[in-house]
DRENDRENVO-907941 format. One line per 8 residues: number of its first residue (from 1); their letters; for each residue y, z, x of C-alpha. Coordinates in nm, 2 decimals. Each point is the difference from the previous one (the first is absolute). Layout:
# DRENDRENVO-907941
NUM	a	Y,Z,X; ...
END
This chain:
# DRENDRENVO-907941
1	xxxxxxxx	-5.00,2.61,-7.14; -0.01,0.36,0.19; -0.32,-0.10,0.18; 0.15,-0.35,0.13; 0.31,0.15,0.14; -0.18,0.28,0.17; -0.20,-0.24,0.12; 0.27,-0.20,0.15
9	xxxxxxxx	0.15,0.32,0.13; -0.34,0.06,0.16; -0.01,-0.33,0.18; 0.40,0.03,0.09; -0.08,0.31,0.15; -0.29,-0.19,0.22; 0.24,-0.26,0.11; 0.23,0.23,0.12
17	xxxxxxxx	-0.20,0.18,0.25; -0.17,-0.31,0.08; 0.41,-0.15,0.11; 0.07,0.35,0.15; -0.29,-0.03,0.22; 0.06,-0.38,0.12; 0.36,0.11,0.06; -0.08,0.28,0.17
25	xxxxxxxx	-0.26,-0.19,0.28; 0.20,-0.29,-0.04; 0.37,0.08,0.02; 0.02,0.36,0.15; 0.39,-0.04,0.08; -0.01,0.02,-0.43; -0.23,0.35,-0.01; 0.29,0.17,-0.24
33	xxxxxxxx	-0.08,-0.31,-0.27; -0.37,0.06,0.07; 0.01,0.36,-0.10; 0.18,-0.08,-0.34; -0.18,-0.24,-0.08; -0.38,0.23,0.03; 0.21,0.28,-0.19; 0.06,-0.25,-0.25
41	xxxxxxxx	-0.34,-0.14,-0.05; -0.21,0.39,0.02; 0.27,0.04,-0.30; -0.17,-0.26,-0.20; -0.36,0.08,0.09; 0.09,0.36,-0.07; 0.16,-0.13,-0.37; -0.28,-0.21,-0.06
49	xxxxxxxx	-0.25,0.30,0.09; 0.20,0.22,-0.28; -0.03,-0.24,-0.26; -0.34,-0.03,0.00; -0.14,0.27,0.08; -0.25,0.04,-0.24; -0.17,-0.31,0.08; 0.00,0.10,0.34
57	xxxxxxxx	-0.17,0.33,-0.08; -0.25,-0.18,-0.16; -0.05,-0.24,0.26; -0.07,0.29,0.23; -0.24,0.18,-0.30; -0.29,-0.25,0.06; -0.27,0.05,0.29; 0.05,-0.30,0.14
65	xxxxxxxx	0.35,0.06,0.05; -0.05,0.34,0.15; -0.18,-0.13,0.29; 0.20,-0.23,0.08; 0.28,0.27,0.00; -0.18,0.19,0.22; -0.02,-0.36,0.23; 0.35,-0.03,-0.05
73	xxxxxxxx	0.13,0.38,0.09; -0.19,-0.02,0.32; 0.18,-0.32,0.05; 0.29,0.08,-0.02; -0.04,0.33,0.15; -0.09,-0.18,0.32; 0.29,-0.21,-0.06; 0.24,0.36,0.02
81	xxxxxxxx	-0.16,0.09,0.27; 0.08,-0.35,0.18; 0.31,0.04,-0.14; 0.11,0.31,0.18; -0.18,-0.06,0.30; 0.26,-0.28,0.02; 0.27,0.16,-0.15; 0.00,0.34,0.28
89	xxxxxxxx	-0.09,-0.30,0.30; 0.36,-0.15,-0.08; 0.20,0.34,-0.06; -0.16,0.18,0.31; -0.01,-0.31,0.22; -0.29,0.12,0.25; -0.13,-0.24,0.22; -0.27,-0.04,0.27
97	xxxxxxxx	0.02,-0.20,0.29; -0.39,-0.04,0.08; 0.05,-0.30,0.31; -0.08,0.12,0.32; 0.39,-0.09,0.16; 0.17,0.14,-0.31; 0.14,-0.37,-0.10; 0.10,0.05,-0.33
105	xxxxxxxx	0.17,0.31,0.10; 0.38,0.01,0.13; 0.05,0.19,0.34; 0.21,0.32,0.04; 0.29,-0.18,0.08; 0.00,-0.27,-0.33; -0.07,0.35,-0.19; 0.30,0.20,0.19
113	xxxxxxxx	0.23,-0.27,-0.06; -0.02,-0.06,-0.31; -0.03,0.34,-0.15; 0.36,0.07,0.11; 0.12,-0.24,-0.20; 0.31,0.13,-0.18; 0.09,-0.27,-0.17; -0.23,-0.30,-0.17
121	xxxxxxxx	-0.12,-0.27,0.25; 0.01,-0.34,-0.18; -0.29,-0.23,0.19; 0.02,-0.42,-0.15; -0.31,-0.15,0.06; 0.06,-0.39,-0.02; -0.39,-0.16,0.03; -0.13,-0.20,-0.24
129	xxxxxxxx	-0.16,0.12,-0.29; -0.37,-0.03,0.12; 0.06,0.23,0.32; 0.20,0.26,-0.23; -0.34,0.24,0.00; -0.06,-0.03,0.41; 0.36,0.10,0.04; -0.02,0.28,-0.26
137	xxxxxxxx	-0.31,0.13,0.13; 0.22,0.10,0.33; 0.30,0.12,-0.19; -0.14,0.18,-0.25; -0.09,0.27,0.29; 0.38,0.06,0.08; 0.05,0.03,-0.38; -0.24,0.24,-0.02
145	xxxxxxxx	0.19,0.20,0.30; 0.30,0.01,-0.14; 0.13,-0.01,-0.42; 0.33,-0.16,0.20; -0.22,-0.29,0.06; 0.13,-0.31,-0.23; -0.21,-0.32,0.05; 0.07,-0.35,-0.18
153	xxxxxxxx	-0.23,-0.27,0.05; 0.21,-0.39,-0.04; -0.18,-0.35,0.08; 0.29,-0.19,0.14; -0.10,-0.29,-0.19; 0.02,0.13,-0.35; 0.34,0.21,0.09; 0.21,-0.24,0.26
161	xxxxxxxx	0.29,0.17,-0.10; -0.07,0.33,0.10; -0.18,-0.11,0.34; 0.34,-0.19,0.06; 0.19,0.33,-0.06; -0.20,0.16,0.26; -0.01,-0.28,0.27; -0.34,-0.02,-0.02
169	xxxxxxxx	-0.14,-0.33,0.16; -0.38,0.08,0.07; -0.28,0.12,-0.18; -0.13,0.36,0.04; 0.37,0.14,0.04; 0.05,0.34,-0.06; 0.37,0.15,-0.10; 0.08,0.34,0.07
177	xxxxxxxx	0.26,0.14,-0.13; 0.12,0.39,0.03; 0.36,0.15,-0.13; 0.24,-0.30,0.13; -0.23,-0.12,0.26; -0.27,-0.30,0.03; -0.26,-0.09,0.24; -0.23,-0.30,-0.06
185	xxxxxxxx	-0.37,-0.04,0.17; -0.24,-0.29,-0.02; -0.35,0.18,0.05; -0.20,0.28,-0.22; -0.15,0.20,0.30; 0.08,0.36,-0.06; 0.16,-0.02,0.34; 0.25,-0.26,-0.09
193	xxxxxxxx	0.08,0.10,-0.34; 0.02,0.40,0.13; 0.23,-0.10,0.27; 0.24,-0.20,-0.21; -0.04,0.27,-0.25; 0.20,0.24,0.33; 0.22,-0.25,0.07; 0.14,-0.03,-0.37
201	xxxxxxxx	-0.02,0.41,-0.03; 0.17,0.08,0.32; 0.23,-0.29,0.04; 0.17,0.07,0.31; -0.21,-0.10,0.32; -0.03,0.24,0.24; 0.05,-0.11,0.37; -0.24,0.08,0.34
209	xxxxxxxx	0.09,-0.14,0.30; -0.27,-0.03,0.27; 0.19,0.10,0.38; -0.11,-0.28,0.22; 0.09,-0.01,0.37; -0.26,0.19,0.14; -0.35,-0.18,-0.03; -0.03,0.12,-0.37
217	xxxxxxxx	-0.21,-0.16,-0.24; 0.12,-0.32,-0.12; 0.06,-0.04,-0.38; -0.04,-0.38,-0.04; -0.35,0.01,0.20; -0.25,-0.12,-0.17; -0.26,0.08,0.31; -0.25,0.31,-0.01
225	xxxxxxxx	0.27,0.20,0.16; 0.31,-0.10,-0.23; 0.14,0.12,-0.30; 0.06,-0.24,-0.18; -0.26,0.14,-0.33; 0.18,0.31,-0.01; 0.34,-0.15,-0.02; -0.13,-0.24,-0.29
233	xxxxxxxx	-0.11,0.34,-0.13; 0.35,0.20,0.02; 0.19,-0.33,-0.18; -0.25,-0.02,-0.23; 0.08,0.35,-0.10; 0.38,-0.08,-0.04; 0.08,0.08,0.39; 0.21,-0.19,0.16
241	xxxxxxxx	-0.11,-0.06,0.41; 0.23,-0.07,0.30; -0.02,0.04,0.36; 0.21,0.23,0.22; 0.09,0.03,0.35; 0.19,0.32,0.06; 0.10,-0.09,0.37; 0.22,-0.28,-0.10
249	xxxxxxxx	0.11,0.10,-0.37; 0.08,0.41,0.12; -0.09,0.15,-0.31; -0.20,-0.01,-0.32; 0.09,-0.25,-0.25; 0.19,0.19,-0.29; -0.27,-0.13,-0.28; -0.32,0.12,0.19
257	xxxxxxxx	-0.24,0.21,-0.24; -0.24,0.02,0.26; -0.04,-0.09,0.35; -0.29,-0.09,0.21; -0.09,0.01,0.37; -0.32,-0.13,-0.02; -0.21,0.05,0.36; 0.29,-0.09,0.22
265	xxxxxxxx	-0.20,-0.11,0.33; 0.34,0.17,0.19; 0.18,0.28,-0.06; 0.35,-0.02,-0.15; 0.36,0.06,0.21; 0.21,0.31,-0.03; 0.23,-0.18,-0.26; -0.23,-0.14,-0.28
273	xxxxxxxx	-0.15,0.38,0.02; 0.34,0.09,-0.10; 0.07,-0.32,-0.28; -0.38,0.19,-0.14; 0.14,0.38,0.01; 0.32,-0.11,-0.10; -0.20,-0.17,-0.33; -0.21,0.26,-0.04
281	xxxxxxxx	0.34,0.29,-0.06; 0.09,-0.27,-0.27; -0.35,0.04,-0.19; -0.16,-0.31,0.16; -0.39,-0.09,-0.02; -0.20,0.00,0.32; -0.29,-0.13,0.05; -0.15,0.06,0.37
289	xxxxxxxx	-0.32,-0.15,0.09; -0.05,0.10,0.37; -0.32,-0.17,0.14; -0.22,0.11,0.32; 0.04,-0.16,0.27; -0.20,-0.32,0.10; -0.03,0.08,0.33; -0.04,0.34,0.20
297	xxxxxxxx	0.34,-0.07,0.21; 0.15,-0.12,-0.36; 0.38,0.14,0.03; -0.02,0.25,-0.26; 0.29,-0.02,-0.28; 0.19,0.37,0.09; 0.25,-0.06,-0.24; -0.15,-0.09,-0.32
305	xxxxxxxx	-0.23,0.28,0.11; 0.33,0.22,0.02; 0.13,-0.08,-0.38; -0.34,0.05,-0.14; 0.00,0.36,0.22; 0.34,0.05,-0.17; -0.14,-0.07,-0.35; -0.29,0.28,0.01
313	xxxxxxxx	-0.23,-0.27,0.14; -0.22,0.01,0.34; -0.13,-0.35,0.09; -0.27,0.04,0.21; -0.10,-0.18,0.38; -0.31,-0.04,-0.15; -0.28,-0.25,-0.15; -0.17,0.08,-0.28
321	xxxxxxxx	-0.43,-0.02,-0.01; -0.20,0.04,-0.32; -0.32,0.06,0.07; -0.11,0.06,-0.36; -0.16,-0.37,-0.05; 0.21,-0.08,-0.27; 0.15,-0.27,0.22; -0.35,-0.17,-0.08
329	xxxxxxxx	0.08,-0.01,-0.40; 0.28,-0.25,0.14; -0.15,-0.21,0.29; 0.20,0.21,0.27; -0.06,0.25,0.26; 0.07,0.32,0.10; 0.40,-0.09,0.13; 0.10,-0.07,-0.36
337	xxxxxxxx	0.04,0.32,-0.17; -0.11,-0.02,-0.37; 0.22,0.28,-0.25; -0.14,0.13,-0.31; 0.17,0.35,0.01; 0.37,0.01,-0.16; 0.14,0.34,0.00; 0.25,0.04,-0.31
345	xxxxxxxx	0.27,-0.22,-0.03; 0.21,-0.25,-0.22; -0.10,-0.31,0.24; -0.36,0.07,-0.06; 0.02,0.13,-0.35; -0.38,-0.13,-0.17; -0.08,-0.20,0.30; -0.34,-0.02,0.10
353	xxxxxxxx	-0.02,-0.27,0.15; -0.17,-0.02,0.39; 0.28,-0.11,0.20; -0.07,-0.14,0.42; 0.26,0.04,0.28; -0.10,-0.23,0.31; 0.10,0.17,0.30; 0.20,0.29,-0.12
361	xxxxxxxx	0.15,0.34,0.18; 0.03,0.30,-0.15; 0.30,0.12,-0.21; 0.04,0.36,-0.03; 0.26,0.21,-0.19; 0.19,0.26,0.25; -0.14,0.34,-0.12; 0.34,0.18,-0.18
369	xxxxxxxx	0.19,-0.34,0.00; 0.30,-0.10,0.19; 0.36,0.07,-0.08; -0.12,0.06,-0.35; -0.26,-0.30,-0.04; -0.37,0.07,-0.08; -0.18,-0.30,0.00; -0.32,-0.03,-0.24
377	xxxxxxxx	-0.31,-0.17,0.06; -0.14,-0.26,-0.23; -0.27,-0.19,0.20; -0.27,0.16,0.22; -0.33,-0.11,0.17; -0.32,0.16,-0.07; -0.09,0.30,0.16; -0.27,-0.20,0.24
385	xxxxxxxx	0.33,-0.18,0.19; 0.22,0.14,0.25; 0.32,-0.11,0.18; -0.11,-0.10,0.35; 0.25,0.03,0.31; -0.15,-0.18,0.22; 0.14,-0.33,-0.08; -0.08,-0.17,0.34
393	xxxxxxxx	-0.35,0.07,-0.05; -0.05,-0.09,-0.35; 0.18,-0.37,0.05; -0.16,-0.08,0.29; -0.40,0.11,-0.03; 0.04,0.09,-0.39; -0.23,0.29,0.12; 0.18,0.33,-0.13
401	xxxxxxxx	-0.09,0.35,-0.14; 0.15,0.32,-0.13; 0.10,0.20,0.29; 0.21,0.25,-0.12; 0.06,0.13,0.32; 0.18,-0.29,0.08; 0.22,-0.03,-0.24; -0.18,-0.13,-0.28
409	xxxxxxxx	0.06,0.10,-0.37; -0.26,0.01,-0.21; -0.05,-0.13,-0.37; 0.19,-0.02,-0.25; 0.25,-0.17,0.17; 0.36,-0.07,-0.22; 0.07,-0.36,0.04; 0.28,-0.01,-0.25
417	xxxxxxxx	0.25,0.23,-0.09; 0.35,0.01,-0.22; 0.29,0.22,-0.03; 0.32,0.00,-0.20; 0.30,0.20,0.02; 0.36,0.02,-0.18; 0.24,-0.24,0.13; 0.25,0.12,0.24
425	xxxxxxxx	0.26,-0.25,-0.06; 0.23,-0.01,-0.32; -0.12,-0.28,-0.23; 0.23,-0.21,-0.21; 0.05,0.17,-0.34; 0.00,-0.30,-0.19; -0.36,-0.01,-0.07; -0.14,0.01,-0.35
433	xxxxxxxx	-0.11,0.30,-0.11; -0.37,-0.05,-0.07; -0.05,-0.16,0.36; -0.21,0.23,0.25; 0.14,0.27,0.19; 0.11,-0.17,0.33; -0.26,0.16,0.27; -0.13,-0.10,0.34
441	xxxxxxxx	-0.32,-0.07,0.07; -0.25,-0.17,0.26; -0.39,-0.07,0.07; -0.14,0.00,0.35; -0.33,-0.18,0.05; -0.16,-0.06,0.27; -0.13,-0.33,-0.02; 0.18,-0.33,-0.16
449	xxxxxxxx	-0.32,-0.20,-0.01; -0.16,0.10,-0.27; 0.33,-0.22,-0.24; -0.11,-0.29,0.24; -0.13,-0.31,-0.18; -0.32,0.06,0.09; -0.02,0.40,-0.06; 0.08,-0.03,-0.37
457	xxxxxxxx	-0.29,-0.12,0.00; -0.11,0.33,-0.03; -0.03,0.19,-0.32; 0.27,0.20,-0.07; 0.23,-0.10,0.27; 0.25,-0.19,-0.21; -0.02,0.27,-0.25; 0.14,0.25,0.29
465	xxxxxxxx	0.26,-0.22,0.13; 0.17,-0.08,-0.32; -0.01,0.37,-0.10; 0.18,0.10,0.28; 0.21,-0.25,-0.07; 0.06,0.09,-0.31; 0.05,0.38,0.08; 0.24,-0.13,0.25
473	xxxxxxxx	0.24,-0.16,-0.27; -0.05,0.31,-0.21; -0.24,-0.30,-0.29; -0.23,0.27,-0.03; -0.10,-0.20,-0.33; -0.14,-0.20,0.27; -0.23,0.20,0.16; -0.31,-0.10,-0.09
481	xxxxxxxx	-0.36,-0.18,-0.02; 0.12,-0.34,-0.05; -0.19,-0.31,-0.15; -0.24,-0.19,0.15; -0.13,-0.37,0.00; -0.33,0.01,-0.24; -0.31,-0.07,0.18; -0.20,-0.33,0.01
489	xxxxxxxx	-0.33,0.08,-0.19; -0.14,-0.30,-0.04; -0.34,-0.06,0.02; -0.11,-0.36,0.21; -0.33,-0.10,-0.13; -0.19,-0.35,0.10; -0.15,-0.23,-0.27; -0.30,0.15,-0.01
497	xxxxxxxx	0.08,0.38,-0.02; 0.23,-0.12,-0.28; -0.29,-0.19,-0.18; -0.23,0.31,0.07; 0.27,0.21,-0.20; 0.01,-0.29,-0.27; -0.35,0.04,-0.05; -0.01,0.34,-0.01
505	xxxxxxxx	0.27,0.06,-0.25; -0.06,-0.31,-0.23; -0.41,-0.02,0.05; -0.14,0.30,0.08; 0.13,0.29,-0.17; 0.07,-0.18,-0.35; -0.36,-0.14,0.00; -0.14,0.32,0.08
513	xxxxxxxx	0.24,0.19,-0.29; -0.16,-0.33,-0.18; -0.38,0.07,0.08; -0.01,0.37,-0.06; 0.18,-0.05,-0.34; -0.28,-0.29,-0.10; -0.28,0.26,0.16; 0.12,0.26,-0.23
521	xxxxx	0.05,-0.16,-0.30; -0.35,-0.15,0.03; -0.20,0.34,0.05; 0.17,0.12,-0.28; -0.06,-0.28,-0.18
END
C-alpha cells in the first residue's frame, strides 16, 4: 500500500513540474503560480526519494547502473552549466551589437531620455498578436535602458474595450503615457517612438521663432536651400516653430525659448537690434547665423556683427578654405570647410560626428571677453584651413592662398562659438522651483547653410543644429547623437546568381559532407 502511494506521489510530483513549466513558457503574466507549483512537485520527488531509498541505493549498487550514473552526472552537469550561463545572461543583461550601423542598438539620445525617467513610463502596444515579437524586439531596448520602462502588448481585436478607452483606431498604435500626460504614435522607428517618448516627458512645448524679413532662410522650403527638414526636426522634438519679423512686431514674442536669425541676406535696423538686446537682458535665446557674403561688394551686416562683438564674439570678413582634402570624403571642395575638432563643451558633448559648413567665415571669441562675456569655442577646422581675406578674389577666380601678410589667419579657424551669461533683468518669481536658473545665452556661427535641406545631408549636421538648439532652451537631456534611419542592406541578385547559391547550398556542400562520409565509412570498412 506504502509502495502505491509513493508511487503516486512520485508521479504527482512529475506532473507538477511538468504544469509549472507549461505555465511558465506559456502564461508568463502567471510566473508566481508557476513557482508554487515546481516547489510543490520537487516536494514529492524529494518524498518519494526518502521512501525508498533503499531500493534506490541498490539501483545505483549494480555496474550497469553506475555507468549510466556517470552518463547521467555529466548530463546534468552540462545541463548546470547551461543553466547558469543563462541564468547570469538574464541578471547581468550584457549585450552586443555586432551590425556594422549599430541597428539593434538605441542612440545616445533614446538612452539619455529614458534614463531620467523618474517616474514609470507606461508604453500600450495595440498590434495584433502575430506582430507582438517585431514590436517587442524594438521596445525591449528602451526597457533594457531604463527599469521605469512599462510595456503591454494588446491586439485590438481580442481587447476592443481597452483600444476604445484609448481612442485607438489603427493598427501599430503606440500609447504613451507618463505622470498625467499621454502622447500616442503610429510607427516603431526609434525616432518616432523616442520623440513621442520627449513629448510625453516634457510636456510643455518649447517655442523658436525664426526672424524673417531680411532674406533669411525660409522654414517651409522644401528646396536645397530651405529649411523645411530642420523645422520637421524641432517639432518632432516637441518644439513648437513660428515666424518672426521684428520690424513690424517691435519686440520678441513673450513665449520665445529660442530665437533664430538664420543668414539674413541684409542686415537688421537700429530697432529690431534693440527688440534682440532688449530679449537677451530678459534671458532670451539667440541664435545668430551670420553668412559671408555672396558677392565681394555684398553690404556687410555691421549690426548683427555689433551684438555678436558685444557677446564676446568676433565674426570675421572672411571665407573659410580647407585645404585638408577632407572635402573629398563628402563630394565637395575646398570652399566647404569640413569640422572634426570640438573643443570642450555641452553642445558637442560625445559628438564625433564630421560636420561641413558651405561657405563659412570665421567666428572668433574676443581674447578677455566683453563686458564680462567670454565666448567658447565648440567647432574648428583642421589645422590645414585658414580664414582667407581676400574675398573678391576667392569668389571670382576661386584661386586663393594663405598669405598671412595679407590678412589671412591660418588654421584652426573657430567657426562656431557660444556664451552665456546671468540675466540682467529681474525674472518673474513665480517659476517652479526645479526649473533652470534663468540665464542668457547665444551661438554665433558663421554660416546657415550647413541646416539647409540639402546640407543635412551631411553627417552630423542635424546632430549640431538640434544641440544647439537644445542648449539654447537649456533641454540639455537633448543634446545628443540622435537616431538614425537603418540602412537598406539588401542584396539584388538575378535568377541565375540565385540559382548558383541554390546549388551551392542545397547540392554541393551536402553531397560533398555526403561523399566523404560514404568514403570513410568504406575504407574503414
Amino acid at each position: 500500500m506504502i509502495q502505491r502511494v509513493l508511487g503516486l506521489v512520485f508521479w504527482l510530483g512529475v506532473a507538477l513540474v511538468g504544469a509549472a513549466f507549461a505555465i511558465r513558457f506559456g502564461y508568463p503574466t502567471w510566473e508566481q503560480y508557476a513557482t508554487y507549483l515546481a516547489w510543490g512537485g520537487l516536494a514529492c520527488v524529494v518524498l518519494y526519494s526518502l521512501g525508498q531509498w533503499r531500493e534506490i541505493a541498490k539501483i545505483f549498487g549494480r555496474r550497469q547502473a553506475r555507468y549510466g550514473t556517470l552518463a547521467g552526472t555529466s548530463v546534468l552537469v552540462v545541463l548546470g552549466i547551461i543553466v547558469a550561463v543563462n541564468y547570469i545572461g538574464v541578471r547581468q543583461n550584457k549585450r552586443w551589437d555586432l551590425t556594422t550601423n549599430k541597428t539593434f542598438t538605441l542612440s545616445d539620445q533614446s538612452r539619455n531620455t529614458v534614463s531620467k525617467l523618474d517616474a514609470p513610463l507606461s508604453i500600450q502596444v495595440f498590434v495584433q498578436e502575430s506582430e507582438f515579437d517585431r514590436y517587442r524586439d524594438r521596445l525591449r531596448e528602451y526597457e533594457y535602458a531604463s527599469k521605469n520602462v512599462q510595456t503591454e502588448y494588446i491586439d485590438p481585436d481580442k481587447r476592443p474595450t481597452i483600444a476604445r478607452q484609448n481612442q485607438v483606431q489603427q493598427y501599430g498604435t503606440l500609447v504613451l503615457s507618463y505622470k498625467s500626460r499621454t502622447e500616442r504614435v503610429t510607427s516603431d522607428t526609434e525616432q518616432d517612438i523616442t520623440n513621442a517618448i520627449i513629448k510625453v516627458v516634457t510636456g510643455q512645448q518649447k517655442k523658436v521663432y525664426f526672424t524673417q524679413g531680411h532674406g533669411e532662410r525660409d522654414t517651409t522650403g522644401a528646396d536645397r536651400d530651405g529649411y523645411n527638414t530642420i523645422t520637421t526636426g524641432l517639432k518632432g522634438e516637441n518644439y513648437t516653430v513660428e515666424n518672426v519679423v521684428l520690424a513690424q512686431q517691435g519686440s520678441v514674442p513673450d513665449d520665445a525659448a529660442v530665437v533664430v536669425v538664420a543668414g539674413p541676406k541684409t542686415d537688421f535696423f537700429p530697432n529690431e537690434i534693440d527688440a534682440l538686446k532688449q530679449y537677451l537682458d530678459k534671458a532670451g535665446k539667440l541664435l545668430l547665423q551670420i553668412d559671408p557674403p555672396e558677392k565681394a561688394d555684398s553690404p556687410s551686416p555691421t549690426n548683427l556683427i555689433a551684438l555678436a562683438r558685444d557677446w564676446g564674439v568676433e565674426v570675421g570678413s572672411n571665407v573659410v578654405v580647407d585645404a585638408s582634402g577632407m572635402g573629398r570624403l563628402i563630394g565637395t571642395d575646398a570652399s566647404v570647410p569640413v569640422a572634426a575638432d570640438y573643443p570642450i563643451h555641452a553642445i558637442t558633448e560625445r559628438f564625433s560626428f564630421l560636420t561641413a559648413f558651405p561657405l563659412a567665415r570665421s567666428v572668433t571669441p574676443v581674447e578677455g571677453g566683453v563686458g564680462g562675456h567670454t565666448a567658447q569655442p565648440f567647432v574648428n577646422t583642421s589645422p590645414r584651413s585658414w580664414a582667407e581675406s581676400d574675398i573678391k578674389s576667392l569668389l571670382t577666380t576661386g584661386r586663393v592662398a594663405l598669405e598671412e601678410s595679407k590678412g589671412d589667419k591660418p588654421g584652426p579657424v573657430t567657426i562656431a562659438a557660444a556664451v552665456s551669461a546671468a540675466a540682467t533683468t529681474p525674472i518673474d518669481a513665480t517659476a517652479p522651483a526645479d526649473a533652470p536658473k534663468p540665464e542668457t545665452r547665444v551661438v554665433v556661427i558663421g554660416d546657415s547653410d550647413f541646416a539647409t535641406n540639402n546640407g543635412l545631408g551631411i553627417q552630423g549636421n542635424r546632430d549640431l543644429f538640434m544641440n544647439i538648439v537644445g542648449w539654447l532652451s537649456q533641454q540639455e537631456n537633448l543634446i545628443s547623437i540622435r537616431p538614425k534611419e537603418p540602412d537598406d542592406r539588401r542584396l539584388t541578385m538575378t535568377a541565375t546568381e540565385q540559382n548558383n547559391i541554390a546549388l551551392l547550398s542545397w547540392v554541393i556542400i551536402p553531397g560533398a559532407i555526403f561523399i566523404t562520409g560514404v568514403y570513410t565509412w568504406w575504407r574503414r570498412r
